[in-house]
N, C-alpha and C positions, 0 to 999 in steps of 0.2 A: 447508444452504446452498442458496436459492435461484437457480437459473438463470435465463441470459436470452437469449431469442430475439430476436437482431438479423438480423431481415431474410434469414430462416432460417438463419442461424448461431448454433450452440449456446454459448453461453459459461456455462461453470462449471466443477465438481470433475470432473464425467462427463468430461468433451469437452477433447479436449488444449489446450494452449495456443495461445494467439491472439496471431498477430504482425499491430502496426499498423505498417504504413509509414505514411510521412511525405510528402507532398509540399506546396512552400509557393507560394502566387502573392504572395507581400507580397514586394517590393523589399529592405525595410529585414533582412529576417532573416537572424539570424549564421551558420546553415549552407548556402553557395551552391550545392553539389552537388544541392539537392532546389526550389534556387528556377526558378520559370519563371514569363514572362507568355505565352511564345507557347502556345493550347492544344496545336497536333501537338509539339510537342517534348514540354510535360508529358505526353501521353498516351502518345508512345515511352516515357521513362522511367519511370513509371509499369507500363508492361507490363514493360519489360526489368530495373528493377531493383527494381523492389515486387514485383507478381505474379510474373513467372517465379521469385523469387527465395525467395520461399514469403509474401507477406504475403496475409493473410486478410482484413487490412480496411487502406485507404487513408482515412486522416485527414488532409485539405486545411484551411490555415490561408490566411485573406486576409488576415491581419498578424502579425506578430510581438509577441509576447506578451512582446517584452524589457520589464525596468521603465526601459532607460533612453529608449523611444519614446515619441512621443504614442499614446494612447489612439484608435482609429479610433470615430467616429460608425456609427451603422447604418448611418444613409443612404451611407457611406463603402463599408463593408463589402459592399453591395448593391450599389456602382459595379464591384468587383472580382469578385464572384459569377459573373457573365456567363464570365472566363476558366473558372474554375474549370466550371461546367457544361458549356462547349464541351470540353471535355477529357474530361471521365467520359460524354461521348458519343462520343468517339471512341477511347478504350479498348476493346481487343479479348478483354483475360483476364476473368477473372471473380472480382468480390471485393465485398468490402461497402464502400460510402461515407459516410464521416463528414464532416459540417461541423465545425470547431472552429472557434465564436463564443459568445459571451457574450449575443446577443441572441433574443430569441424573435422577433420578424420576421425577423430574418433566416435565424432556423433552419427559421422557416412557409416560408418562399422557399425553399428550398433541400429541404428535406422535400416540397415539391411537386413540385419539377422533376427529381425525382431520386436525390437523395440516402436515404440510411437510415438513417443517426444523424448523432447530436448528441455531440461534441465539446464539453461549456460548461466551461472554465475560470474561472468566476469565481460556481461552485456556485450557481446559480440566486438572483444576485441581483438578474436579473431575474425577477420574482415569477408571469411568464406564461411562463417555459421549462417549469415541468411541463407546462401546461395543455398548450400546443401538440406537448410529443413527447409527450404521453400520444394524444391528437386523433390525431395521424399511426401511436399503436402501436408508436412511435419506440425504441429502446435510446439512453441517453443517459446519457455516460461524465461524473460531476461531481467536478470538482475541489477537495480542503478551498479555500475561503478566505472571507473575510470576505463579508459580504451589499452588497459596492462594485465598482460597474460596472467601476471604475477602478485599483482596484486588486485585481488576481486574486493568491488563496493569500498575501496579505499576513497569515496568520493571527494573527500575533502583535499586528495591527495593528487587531485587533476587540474593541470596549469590552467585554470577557467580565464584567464586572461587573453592565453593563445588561441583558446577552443571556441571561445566567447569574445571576451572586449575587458580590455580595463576595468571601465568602467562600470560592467557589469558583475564582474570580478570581485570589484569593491564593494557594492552592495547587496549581492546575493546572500539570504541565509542557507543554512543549510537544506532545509527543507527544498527552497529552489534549487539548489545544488542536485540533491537527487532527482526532481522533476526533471533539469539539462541531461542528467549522468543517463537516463532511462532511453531521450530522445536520439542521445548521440549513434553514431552509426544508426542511423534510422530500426522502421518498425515494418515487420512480415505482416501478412495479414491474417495472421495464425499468431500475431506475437500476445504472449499474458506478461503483463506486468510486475516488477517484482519491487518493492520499494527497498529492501538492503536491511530488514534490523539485526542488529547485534552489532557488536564490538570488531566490525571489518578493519580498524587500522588504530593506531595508535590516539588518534585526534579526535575520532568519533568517542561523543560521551552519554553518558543515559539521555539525560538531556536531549540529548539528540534525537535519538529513538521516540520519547516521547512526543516530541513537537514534528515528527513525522506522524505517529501515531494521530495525534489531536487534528494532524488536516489532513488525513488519507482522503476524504470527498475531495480536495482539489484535483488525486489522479486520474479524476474518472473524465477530466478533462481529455484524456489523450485518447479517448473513446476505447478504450482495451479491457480485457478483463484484466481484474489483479488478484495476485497471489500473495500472499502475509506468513512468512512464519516468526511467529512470534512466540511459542510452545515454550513454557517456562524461561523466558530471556529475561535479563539483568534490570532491563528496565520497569520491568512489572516486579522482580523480586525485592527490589530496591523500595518501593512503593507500600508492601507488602511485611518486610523484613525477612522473608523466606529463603531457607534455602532452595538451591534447584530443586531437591525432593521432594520440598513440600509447595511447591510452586504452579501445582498441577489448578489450585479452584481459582488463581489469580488469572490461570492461562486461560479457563472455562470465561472467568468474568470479560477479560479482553476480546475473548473468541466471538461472542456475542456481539459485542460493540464493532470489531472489524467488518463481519459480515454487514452489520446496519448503517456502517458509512461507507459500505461500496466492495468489500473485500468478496471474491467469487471462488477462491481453493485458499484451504486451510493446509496448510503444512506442518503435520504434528507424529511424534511420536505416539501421543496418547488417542489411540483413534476411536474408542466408541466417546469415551465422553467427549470430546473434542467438535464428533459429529450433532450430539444434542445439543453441545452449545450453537453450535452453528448454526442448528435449523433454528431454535430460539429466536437468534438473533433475525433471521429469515421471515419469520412468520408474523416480529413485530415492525418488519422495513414499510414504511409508508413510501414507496418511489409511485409518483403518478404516471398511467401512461398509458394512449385508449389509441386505436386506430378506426375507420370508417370510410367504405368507400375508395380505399387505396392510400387514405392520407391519416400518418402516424403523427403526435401528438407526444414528448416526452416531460414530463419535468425533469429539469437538469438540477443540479446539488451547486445550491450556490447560495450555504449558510454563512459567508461572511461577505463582504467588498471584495475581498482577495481572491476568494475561490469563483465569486462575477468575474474578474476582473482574467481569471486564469481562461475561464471557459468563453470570453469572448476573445482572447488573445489566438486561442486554440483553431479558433472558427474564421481569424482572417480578419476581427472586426476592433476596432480602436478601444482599447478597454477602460478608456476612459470615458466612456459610456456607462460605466457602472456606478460609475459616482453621479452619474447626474439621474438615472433608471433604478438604482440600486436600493430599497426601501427599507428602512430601518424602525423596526420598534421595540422599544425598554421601557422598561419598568423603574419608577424611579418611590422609592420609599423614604421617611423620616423629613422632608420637606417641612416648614412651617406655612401659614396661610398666606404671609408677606413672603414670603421664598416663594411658590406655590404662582402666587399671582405675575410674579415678575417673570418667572418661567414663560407661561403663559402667554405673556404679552411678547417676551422676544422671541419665543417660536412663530407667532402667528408674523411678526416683523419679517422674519425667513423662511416662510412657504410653507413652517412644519407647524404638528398640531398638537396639545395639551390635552387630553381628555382626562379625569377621572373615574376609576376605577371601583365598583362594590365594596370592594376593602379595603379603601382611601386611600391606593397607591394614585398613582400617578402613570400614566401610558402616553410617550413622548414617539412620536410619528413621524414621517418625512422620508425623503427622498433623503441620500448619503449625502449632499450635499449640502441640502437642508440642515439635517442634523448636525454635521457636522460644524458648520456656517453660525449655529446656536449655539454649541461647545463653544467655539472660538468666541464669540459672543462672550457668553460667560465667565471666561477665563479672563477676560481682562477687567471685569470688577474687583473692586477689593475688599467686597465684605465675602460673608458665608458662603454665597455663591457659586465663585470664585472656584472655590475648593471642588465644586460639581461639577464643573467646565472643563479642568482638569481629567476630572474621571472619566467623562464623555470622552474626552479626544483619546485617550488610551487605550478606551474600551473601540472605536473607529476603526484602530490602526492595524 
């Protein structure tokens, strides 16, 4: 995993986690606790409830990124820049500053006068955002979406057929949809990953958010750090039955879990608690990883066949490698002793291995293809078994 030096802040595996506060100077956006046009009031709260509060980096929006606003012009963006400057000059803590815009002028403005990163939610589709935060040295946090000024993390809303292949097209889920949307217009070497949650377009649904959420370790394939906001979103309130208000211990609970499957800045309104969760989650990440001698040694995150299958794709190597290297073992319970024994015998038939367990489960062993080779096995009997063969091949896929 590659790190990234923003503005001498370390962000990666090494260096704990990175909480971004929020402050907005756009009018129109839906959380008013963090909007301001005056800069001394932004700059009080900014010190009093960002930085004092543990945030490492202050990411300023001069619009709201809702789908249901107009879209701002640069030259628009550039009329509101002034508050925002006047502000991070009269800030007394100390912390890293993000523009979040879409535009490469106006990120060159703002990289100039001050700022330290780039914030693009709409993954460099302007085609001069790398140039310019690579020029400035810049870390710049890119959001999955489509290559449209106009509409950011619309992912599902990008002709993946043109971009990609028919065929690819056809069988992408969404999840890989954003993994594409991320690689597209390539990666700085200061780029932090953003995977897109929330309701970006019409077509994205909670659903969706969650089954990004449930495989964030596949991004850590693309060797980057990543960024998650997730801060009271629909997806966890849904989950939860919460309003946004009361949405803040479901954010805490997710907070946790993102950090431990790979997440490195936490993007939150709520930043002291926000930051407990996050080191939580930090303190309980098992990631292995020793060097000696000049030679480094990582474990890579490759808790399913897919997420193998990503991270050998990643590195140039046939990923279908993973099915045959890829080691699978379950737990299997409620078995009787003729079920039990017939197991038994067609795992050992196909490479894999039967052991029981202290507590009389059952621990079924093997290479992916093994296993899987037993499922299929199984699924073609017609008694009780049958039904377990089934569940094997589902749980594989």
């Amino acid at each position: 995993m590659d790190s990234v030096d923003a503005a001498g802040l370390g962000i990666g595996d090494e260096y704990p986690p990175r909480i971004m506060g929020v402050l907005n100077v756009s009018e129109e956006s839906p959380y008013d606790p963090s909007v301001f046009d005056d800069p001394g009031q932004a700059a009080r709260y900014v010190d009093e409830e960002l930085i004092d509060e543990g945030a490492d980096i202050v990411d300023i929006g001069l619009e709201s990124a809702n789908k249901r606003f107009d879209v701002l012009s640069a030259e628009e963006e550039l009329e509101r820049l002034s508050v925002a400057l006047e502000t991070i000059e009269s800030v007394s803590g100390d912390a890293i500053f993000s523009i979040e815009t879409r535009y490469a002028e106006v990120a060159d403005e703002a990289l100039s006068q001050g700022f330290d990163m780039v914030n693009d939610i709409c993954g460099f589709a302007d085609p001069e955002m790398p140039t310019v935060c690579a020029d400035y040295d810049a870390a710049v946090a890119k959001m999955a979406s489509p290559p449209d000024l106009e509409r950011p993390g619309a992912v599902e809303e990008t002709d993946w057929a043109a971009r990609k292949s028919p065929d690819w097209a056809a069988d992408a889920d969404y999840v890989e949809q954003v993994y594409e949307a991320l690689k597209q217009n390539g990666l700085t070497d200061k780029t932090i990953i953003d995977p897109a949650f929330g309701g970006w377009s019409e077509a994205q649904t909670l659903a969706d958010d969650r089954a990004v959420f449930r495989r964030l370790r596949e991004f850590r394939a693309l060797d980057r750090p990543m960024l998650v906001s997730i801060n009271r979103k629909n997806f966890l309130g849904e989950l939860a039955d919460r309003t946004t208000d009361e949405r803040l211990p479901v954010s805490l609970a997710a907070t946790s879990m993102a950090v431990e499957r790979g997440a490195h800045v936490i993007r939150t309104h709520d930043v002291a608690e926000t930051r407990d969760a996050a080191l939580i989650g930090k303190a309980f990440t098992e990631r292995a990883s020793a060097s000696v001698d000049g030679v480094s040694i990582s474990q890579l995150d490759v808790d399913s066949t897919r997420a193998f299958r990503t991270q050998l794709r990643e590195r140039g190597i046939d990923p279908a490698f993973a099915d045959d290297w890829g080691t699978q073992l379950l737990e299997i319970e409620g078995l009787d002793d003729d079920a039990s024994e017939r197991l038994t015998a067609i795992a050992a038939e196909h490479g894999a291995v039967v052991q029981p367990s202290d507590d009389g489960a059952l621990l079924l062993m093997g290479s992916t293809t093994a296993v899987s080779d037993v499922s299929g096995r199984l699924a073609t009997k017609s008694d009780d078994i049958a039904a377990l063969g089934e569940k094997l091949s589902r749980l594989l896929r």
